[in-house]
N, C-alpha and C positions, 0 to 999 in steps of 0.2 A: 545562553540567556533563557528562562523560562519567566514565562508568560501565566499565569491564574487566571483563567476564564472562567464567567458565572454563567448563567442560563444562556446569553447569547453568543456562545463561544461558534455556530455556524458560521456568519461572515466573516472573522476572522480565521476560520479554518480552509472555507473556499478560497480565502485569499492565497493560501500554499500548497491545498493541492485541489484538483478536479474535483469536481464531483462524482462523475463516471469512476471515481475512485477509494471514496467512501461510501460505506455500508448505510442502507437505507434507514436505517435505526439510528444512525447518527449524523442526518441530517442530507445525505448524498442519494447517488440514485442507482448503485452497484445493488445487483442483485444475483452475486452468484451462485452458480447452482451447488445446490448442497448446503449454502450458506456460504458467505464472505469469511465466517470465523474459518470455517473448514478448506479453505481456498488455500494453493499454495503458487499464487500470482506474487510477482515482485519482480525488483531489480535484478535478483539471481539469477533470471534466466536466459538476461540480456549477456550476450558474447563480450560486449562493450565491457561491462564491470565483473562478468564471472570467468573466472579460469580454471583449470583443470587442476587439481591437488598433486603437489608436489610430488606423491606417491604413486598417480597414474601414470601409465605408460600411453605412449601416442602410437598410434595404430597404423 
């Protein structure tokens, strides 16, 4: 389902995720360094949802 938000699309976006999680420029209060665009934070890094490529070998 998507959703069309106009100017007040902020509370309805804190409602899904953090703020500590969006960029300052869009309403949250992530300020990382170098910039949030240039950040390579995510769920990727978590063991829980990322695995090793099928092509790696285990050590």
């Amino acid at each position: 389902k998507i959703n069309i938000l106009g100017s007040g699309y902020q509370s309805e976006l804190l409602k899904h995720i953090p703020a500590e999680n969006i960029p300052k420029e869009f309403g949250g209060t992530c300020t990382c360094e170098g910039g949030c665009e240039n950040s390579d934070a995510g769920p990727w890094h978590d063991p829980q949802w990322a695995r090793p490529a099928k092509w790696e070998k285990k050590a």
